[in-house]
C-alpha positions in Angstrom: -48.2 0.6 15.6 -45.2 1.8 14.0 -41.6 1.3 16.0 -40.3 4.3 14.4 -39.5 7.3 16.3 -40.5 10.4 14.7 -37.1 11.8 14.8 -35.9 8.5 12.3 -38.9 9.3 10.4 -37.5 13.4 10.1 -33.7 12.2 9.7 -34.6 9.0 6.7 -37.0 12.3 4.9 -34.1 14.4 5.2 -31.6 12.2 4.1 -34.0 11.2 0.7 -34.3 14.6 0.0 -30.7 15.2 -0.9 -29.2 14.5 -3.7 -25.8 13.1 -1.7 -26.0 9.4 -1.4 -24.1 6.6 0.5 -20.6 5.7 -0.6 -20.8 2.1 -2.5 -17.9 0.6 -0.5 -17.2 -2.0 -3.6 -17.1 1.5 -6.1 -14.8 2.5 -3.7 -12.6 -0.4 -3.2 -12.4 -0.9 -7.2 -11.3 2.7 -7.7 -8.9 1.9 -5.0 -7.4 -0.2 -7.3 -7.7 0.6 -10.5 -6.2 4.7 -9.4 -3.1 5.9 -10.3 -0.2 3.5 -10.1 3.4 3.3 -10.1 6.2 0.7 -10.0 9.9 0.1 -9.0 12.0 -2.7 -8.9 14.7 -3.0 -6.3 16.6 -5.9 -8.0 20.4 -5.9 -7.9 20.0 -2.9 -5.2 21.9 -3.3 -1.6 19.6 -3.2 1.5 21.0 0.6 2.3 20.2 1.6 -1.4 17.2 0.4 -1.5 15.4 1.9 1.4 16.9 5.0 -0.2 15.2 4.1 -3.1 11.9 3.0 -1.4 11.5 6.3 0.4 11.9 8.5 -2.2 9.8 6.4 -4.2 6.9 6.6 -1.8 6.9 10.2 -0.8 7.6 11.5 -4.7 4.8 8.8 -6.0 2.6 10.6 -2.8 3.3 14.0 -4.1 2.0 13.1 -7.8 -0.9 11.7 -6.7 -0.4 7.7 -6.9 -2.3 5.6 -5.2 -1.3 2.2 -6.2 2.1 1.0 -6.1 3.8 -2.4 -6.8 7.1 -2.9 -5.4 9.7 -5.8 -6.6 12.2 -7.1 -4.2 12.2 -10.4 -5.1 12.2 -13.9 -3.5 16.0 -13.7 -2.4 16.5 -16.7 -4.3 19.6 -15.5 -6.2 21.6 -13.4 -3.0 25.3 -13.6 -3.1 24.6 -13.2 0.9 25.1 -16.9 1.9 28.5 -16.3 0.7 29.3 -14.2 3.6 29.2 -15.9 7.0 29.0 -12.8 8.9 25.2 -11.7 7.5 22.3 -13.3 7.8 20.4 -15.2 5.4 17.2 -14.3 6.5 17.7 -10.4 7.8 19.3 -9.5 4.4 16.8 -10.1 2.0 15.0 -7.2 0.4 11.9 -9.0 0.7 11.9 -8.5 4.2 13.8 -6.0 4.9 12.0 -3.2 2.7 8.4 -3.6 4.4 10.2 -4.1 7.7 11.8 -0.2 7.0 8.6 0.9 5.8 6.6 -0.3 8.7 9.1 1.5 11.2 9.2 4.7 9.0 6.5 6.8 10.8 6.8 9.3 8.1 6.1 6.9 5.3 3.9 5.0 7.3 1.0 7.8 7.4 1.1 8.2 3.8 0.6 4.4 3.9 -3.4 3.2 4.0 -2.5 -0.4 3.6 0.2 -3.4 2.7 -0.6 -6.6 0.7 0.8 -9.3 -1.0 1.2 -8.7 -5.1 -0.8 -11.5 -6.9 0.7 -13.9 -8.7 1.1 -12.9 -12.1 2.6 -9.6 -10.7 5.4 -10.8 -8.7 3.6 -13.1 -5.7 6.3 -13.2 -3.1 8.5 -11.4 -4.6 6.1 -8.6 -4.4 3.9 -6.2 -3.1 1.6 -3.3 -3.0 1.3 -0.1 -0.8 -2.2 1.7 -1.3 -1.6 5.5 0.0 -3.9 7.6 1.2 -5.2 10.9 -0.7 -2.7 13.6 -1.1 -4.4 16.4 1.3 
């Protein structure tokens, strides 16, 4: 005796009938990935310029349809900041600071479909990708 109701049996017929098809979530994943991409480098750049920068860069790479982008702030390994007592080491680092003004950008955060870490032989820690979503 079959466990089946009858309404699976109409909705699974239905469904094989059309010539629409389930989404491969790897196809999708890969196309992710290998879109349309962009890249800026916010070397040399004070913390004010670049979240200038990084918005503009976001909502202008949005509007033309780029998916992908890779952003360079560097490790902070070369900051003239530890010269100056009155800054922090730590807060003033672009690596840090740019995500951290992303993240709390509610604009640029629904644009924004996920954050991760660049790999290594595109910039590691000093780097890192925003996917955004589809341009409506």
């Amino acid at each position: 005796m079959s466990k089946i109701s009858d309404q699976d049996k109409k909705d699974w017929q239905n469904f094989l009938s059309k010539k629409e098809k389930l989404p491969n979530k790897d196809l999708v994943k890969l196309n992710r990935e290998n879109g349309k991409s962009s890249e800026i480098d916010l070397h040399g750049f004070t913390l004010d310029e670049a979240n200038k920068k990084i918005e503009k860069f976001i909502l202008d790479s949005y509007e033309n349809g780029f998916n992908k982008l890779r952003i360079v702030t560097g490790k902070g390994l070369h900051s003239n900041n530890e010269k100056d007592p009155y800054v922090s080491k730590d807060l003033s680092i672009l690596r840090y600071s740019v995500p951290e003004y992303i993240k709390n950008n509610n604009e640029l955060m629904n644009l924004i479909t996920e954050f991760k870490e660049a790999n290594i032989q595109e910039g590691g820690e000093g780097a890192f990708y925003i996917f955004l979503r589809k341009k409506l």
